[in-house]
C-alpha positions in Angstrom: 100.9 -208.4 -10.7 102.4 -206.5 -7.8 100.2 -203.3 -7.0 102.3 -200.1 -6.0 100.6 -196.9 -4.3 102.5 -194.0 -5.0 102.4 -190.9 -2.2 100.1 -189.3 -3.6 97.7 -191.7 -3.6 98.4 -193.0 -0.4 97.7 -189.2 0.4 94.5 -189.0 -2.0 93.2 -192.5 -0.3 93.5 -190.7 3.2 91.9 -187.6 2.3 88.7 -189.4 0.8 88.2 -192.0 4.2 88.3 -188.9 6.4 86.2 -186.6 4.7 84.2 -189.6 4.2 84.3 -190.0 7.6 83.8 -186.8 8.8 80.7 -185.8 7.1 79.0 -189.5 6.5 80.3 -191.0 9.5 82.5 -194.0 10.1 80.8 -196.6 8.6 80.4 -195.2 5.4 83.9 -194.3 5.5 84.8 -198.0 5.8 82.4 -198.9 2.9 84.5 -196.1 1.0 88.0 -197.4 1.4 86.9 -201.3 1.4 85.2 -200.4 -2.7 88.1 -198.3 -3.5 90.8 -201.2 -2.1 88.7 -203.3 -4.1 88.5 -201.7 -7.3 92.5 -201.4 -7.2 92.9 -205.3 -6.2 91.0 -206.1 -9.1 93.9 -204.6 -11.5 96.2 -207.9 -10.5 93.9 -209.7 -12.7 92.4 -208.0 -15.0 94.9 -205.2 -15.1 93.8 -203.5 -18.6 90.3 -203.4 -17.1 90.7 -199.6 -16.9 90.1 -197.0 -20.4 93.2 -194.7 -21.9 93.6 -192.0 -19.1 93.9 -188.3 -19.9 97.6 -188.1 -19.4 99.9 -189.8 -21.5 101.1 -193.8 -20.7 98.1 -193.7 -17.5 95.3 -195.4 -17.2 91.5 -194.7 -15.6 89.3 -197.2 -13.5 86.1 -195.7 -12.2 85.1 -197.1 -8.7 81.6 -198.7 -9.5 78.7 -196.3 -7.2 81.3 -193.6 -6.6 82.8 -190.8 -8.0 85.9 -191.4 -8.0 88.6 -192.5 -10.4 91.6 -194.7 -9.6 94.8 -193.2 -12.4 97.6 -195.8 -12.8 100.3 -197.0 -14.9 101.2 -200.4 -16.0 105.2 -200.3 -15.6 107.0 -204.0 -16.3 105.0 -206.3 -13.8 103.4 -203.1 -11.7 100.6 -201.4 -11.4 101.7 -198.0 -10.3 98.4 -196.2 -8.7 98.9 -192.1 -9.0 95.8 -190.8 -7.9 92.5 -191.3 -6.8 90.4 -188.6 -8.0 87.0 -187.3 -7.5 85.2 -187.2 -11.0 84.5 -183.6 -10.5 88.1 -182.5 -9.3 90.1 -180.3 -11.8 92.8 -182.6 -12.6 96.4 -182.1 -12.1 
């Protein structure tokens, strides 16, 4: 399946590495992004591997040893990700 970042995910992704990489430094910020990017890539195969999300028609994937949560949609051959959240963000 073809994987599709929306904006603002693109925009949550960002955010995370550099606040990541501002306060834990670089290489922890590279660990960061490499287990998120991972945890989407796994959708192409197993892309139901995520529970019901909160909102209607999405879909939740935790990122295994952090706190954050990967929202997407499964649209016709896509997986749409929204957002990646922090477990403890109020959510939109």
């Amino acid at each position: 399946m073809l994987v599709r970042w929306t904006q603002p995910a693109v925009e949550d992704f960002t955010h995370i590495c550099d606040y990541t990489g501002e306060h834990f430094g670089p290489d922890q910020a590279r660990r960061t992004a490499l287990m998120i990017y991972e945890s989407v890539e796994s959708l192409r195969a197993f892309p139901h591997k995520g529970r019901h999300g909160r909102k209607p028609n999405t879909r939740e994937l935790d990122v295994q040893k952090l706190p954050f949560v990967v929202i997407y949609r499964l649209r016709e051959g896509v997986i749409e990700v929204t957002r990646i959240l922090h477990g403890a963000q109020k959510w939109p």
